[in-house]
N, C-alpha and C positions, 0 to 999 in steps of 0.2 A: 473816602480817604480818612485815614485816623494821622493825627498828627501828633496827637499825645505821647503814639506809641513811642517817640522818642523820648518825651519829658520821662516815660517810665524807664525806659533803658539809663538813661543817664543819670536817673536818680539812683543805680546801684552802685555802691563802689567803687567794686570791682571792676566792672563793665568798662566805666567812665576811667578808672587810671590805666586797664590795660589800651580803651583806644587815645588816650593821650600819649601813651608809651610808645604805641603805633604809630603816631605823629612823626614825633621825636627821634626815633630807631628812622624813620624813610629818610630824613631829610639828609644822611649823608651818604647815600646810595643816588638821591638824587640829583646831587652838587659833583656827586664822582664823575657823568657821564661829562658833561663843561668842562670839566679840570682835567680831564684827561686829554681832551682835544688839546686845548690850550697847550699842555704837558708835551703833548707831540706836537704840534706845527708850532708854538714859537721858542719853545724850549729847547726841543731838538731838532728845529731847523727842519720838520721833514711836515709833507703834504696833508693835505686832507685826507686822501686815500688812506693812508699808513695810520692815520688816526683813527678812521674807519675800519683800520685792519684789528686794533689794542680792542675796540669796544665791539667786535663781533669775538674775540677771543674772551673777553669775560662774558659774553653771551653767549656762549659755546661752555663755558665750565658753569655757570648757572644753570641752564637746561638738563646737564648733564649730573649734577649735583643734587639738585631738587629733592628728585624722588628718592634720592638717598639719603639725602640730608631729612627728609618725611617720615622716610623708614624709621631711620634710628630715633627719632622723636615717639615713634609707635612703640618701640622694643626696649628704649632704656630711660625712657622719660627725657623731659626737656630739659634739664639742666645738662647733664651727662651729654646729651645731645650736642647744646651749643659748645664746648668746652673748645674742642679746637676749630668754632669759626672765629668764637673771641681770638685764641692763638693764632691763627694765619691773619684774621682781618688787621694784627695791628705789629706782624713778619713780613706778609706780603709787601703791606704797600707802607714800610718803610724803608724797604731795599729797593722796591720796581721802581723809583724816581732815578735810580744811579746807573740803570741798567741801559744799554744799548738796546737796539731796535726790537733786536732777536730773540733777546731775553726779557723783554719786557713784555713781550706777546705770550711767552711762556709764563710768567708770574702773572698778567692779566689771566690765564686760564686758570690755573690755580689757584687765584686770590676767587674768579669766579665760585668755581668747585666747592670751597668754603666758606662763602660769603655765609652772614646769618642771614636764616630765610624767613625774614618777619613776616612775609607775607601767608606762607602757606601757614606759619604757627597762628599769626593773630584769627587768621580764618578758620582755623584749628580747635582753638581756644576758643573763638564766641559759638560755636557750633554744639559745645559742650556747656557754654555760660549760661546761655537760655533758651528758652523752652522752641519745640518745630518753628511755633506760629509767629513767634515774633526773631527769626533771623533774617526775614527780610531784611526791617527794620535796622539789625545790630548790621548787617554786610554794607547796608547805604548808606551807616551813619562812618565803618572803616571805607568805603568808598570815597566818600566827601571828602575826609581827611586825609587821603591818599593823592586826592584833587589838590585840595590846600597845599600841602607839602611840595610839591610839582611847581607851585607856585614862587614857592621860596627856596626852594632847593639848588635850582639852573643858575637865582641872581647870586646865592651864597659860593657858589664854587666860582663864577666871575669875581664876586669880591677877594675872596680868598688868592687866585690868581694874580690879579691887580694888584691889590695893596699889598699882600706877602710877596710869595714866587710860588708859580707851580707846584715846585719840590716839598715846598715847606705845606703846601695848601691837601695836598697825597696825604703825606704822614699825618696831616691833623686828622684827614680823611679815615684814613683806616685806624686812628684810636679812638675819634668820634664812632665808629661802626665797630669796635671793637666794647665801647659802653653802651652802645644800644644792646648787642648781648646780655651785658652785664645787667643789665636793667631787666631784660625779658626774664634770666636766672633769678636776681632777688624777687622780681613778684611771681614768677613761677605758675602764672594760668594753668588752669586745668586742661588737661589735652586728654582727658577720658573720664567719663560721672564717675563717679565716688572714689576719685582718689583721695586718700587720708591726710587730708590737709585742711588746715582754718579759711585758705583763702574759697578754698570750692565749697565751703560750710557755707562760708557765709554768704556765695553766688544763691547755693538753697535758700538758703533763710528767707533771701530776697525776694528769688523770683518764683516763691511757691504757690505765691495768688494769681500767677498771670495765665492766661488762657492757653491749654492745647492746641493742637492744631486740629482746625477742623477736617468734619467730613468729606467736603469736598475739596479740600486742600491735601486731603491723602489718597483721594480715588483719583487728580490729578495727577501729583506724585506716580502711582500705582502706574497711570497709562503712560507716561512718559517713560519709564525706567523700561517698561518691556520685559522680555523674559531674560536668563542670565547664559543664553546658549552661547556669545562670545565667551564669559565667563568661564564656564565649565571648560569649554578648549582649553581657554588659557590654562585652568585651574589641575588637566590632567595633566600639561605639558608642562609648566610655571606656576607650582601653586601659590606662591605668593604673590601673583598678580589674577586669584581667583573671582575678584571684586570687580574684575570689568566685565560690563555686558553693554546692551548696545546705547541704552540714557548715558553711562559715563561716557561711552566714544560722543556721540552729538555732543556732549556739555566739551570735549577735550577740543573739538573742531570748531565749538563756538567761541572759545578764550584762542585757538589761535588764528581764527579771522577775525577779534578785537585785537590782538597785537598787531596784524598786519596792516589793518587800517591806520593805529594810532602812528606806530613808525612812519608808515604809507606817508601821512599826514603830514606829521615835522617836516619829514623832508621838503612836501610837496609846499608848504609854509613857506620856507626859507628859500625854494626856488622862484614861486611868486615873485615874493617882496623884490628877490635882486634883479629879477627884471622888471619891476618899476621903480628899482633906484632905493624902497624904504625899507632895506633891511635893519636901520634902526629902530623901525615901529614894530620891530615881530614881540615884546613884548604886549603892546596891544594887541595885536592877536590871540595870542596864548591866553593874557587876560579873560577874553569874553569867552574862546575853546573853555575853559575852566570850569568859568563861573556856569558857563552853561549846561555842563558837567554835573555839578553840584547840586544845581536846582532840580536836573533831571534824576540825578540820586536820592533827593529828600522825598519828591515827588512819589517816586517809585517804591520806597522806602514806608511809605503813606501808605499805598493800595492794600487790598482785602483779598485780592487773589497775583499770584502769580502771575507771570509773563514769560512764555518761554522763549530763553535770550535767543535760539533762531531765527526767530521772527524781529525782533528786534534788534539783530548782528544786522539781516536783510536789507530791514530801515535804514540803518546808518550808515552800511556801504556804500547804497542808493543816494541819499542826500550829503554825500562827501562828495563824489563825482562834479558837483555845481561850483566848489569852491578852487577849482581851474579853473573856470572861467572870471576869475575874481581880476582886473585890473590895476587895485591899490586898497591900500593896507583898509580902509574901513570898510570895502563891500568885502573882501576878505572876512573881517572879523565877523561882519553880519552874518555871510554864509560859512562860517565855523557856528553859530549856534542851534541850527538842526539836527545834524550830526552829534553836535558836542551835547546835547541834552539825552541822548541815549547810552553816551560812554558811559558814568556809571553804572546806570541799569543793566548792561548787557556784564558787566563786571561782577554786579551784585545779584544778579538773576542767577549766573552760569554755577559762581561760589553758590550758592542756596541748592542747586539741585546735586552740586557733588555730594553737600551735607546730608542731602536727603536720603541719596541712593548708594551711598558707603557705609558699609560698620563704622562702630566709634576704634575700634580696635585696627583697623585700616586706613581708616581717613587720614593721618598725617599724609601716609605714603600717597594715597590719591589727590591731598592738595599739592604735594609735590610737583606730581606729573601734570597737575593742571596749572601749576606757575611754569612746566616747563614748556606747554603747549602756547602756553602765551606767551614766553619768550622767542620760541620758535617763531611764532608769527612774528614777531618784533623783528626778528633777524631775518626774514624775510622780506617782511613790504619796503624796508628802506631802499634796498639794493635794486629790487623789481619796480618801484616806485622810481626809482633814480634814471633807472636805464630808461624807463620811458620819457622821463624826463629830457635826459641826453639828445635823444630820437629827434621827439617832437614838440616837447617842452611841455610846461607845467600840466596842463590842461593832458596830457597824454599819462602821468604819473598820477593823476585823482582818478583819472579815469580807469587804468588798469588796475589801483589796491581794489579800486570801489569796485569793478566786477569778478575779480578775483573772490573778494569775502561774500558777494551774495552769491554767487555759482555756489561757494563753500555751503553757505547757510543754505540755500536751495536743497543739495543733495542730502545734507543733513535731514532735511523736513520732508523729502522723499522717501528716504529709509527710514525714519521714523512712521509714514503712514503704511508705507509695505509690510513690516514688523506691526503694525496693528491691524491691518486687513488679516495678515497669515494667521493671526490669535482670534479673530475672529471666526475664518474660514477655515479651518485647519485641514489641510491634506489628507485623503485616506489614504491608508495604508493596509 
């Protein structure tokens, strides 16, 4: 493990304000999901369901936005790009507080659709900052900091709630996510080498001593990505999705059995606790989920070869399952730390091989589709996760995300070896 490789990451600029920016740009994305509930059940007087119903509809225009919100960061640069998430992010959600049920599920889709998409840009932008060999490293250190934020994000929209109102806690909401834009636009990351600007100069300047990616960091690479025969389909039918082959499908089905889990999880969190009475302790839960997040990120972030995140999806499905059986809040929290030490990895793994196996010229639009597959999971394990809940209770909703994402990871790791058997053996013809 090298651990330096962070002191060297962090000692460039650039690197270090765009992931502080990244910080800073999550945390009111992540106070919006709390404020929104709150917004709908004490605000306007209606259910959990119906709150449930606002935050799958902005998960339904984020999914569906992504890859276009990707695109256009590929075609007309990042500024021009963000211009109207800034405009909707701070249109939307200063009208959707006033709005009835009906229309508020409609501006939740639309506020989704053009949310700014820090994610796919910052993952965008460190893929372009530095060099193959050390993006492990920059994805685990926006990892971590994705972790962080998570952390402060759920109690700032509570406080906001509380001590303001709802209504008012929204509109701060979408002008705070309206300056996270604004901030991505003045620093302006590179989203392809040698754009003509001081900031991607001086990313050179910096990182022109650190080391390539090795040999067997690219014959890895090599085998993983496979041949581009999905691609070419795609590429005769849809050539602007000529970039998929069969490494981006696995990597797209590994980010959406990590959303399914982590959703999975919340829920299956919050079902726990109410039936032993401590759902005021689920911040200590979340806490140690977190932290153990984090450490599992720096960790992995450290290593000298890759891991690829199926294997590692597989793991944490598998040891999510245990955390039904949890009783009260602190075997709980204990059994959220196995699990919770491969979420970034399998986050910062999945991001590395999109980097790997897409042009720079493409890659916006494929971290697009890859925030959108992890959305997708997100809006899937809660609901699936829930119902088994319903059934049989908690211990039925760990159980069902948790073999749901390794079945996922499994068949992924199947066709990944059949796709190298066929290149090895090749058919005559």
């Amino acid at each position: 493990m090298n651990f330096a490789g962070y002191r060297e990451l962090l000692s460039i600029a650039p690197v270090r304000r765009l992931l502080l920016v990244a910080m800073l740009a999550r945390i009111p994305h992540a106070a919006a999901g709390v404020l929104v509930t709150l917004h709908v059940v004490d605000t306007m007087g209606l259910g959990y369901g119906a709150a449930g119903g606002v935050a799958a509809a902005v998960t339904v225009g984020i999914a569906l936005g992504a890859p276009w919100r990707g695109k256009r960061v590929d075609l007309v640069g990042l500024r021009r790009a963000l211009i109207p998430s800034v405009i909707s992010e701070v249109a939307v959600w200063s009208v959707a507080p006033f709005l009835g049920y009906q229309l508020l599920l409609v501006a939740a889709v639309i506020g989704g659709l053009f949310s700014v998409p820090i994610f796919s840009v910052v993952r965008q932008a460190l893929g372009v900052m530095v060099p193959p060999a050390k993006r492990r490293t920059a994805y685990a250190l926006d990892a971590v900091g994705a972790e962080l934020t998570f952390m402060v994000g759920p109690a700032a929209g509570v406080l906001l709630a509380t001590t303001l109102h709802s209504v008012a806690g929204l509109i701060l909401i979408g002008a705070a996510s309206a300056v996270a834009g604004l901030l991505l636009m003045w620093f302006n990351p590179p989203t392809r080498s040698g754009q003509p600007d001081s900031y991607q100069q001086d990313v050179n300047d910096e990182v022109a001593s650190m080391e390539e990616l090795s040999p067997a960091e690219a014959a890895d690479s090599q085998s993983f990505a496979g041949t581009n025969a999905v691609g070419r389909f795609w590429g005769r039918t849809r050539g602007n999705l000529a970039w998929l082959n069969v490494g981006v499908i696995a990597v797209l089905g590994a980010s959406l059995g990590a959303g399914l889990v982590l959703s999975g999880t919340d829920v299956g969190i919050v079902a726990v606790l109410r039936d032993s009475g401590q759902i005021s302790e689920m911040g200590i839960v979340l806490v140690f989920w977190c932290a153990a997040s984090v450490v599992g990120g720096l960790i992995y972030g450290a290593l000298s070869r890759p891991v690829n995140p199926l294997w590692m999806l597989a793991a944490m499905a598998v040891l999510t399952i245990p955390m039904g059986f949890a009783t009260d809040t602190w075997t709980l929290a204990l059994y959220s730390i196995p699990p919770g030490l491969l979420c970034a990895p399998v986050l910062t793994s999945s991001a590395e091989r999109i980097a790997e196996l897409v042009a720079e010229k493409r890659r916006g639009e494929a971290m697009g589709w890859y925030g959108s597959s992890l959305t997708l999971g997100s809006a899937v394990g809660a609901p699936f996760g829930g119902m088994m809940i319903d059934a049989v209770g908690p211990w039925g909703g760990f159980t069902m995300i948790g073999v749901l994402a390794a079945v996922l990871a499994l068949a992924g790791l199947l066709a990944q070896s059949l796709r190298r058997r066929s290149l090895r053996y090749p058919a005559s013809v």
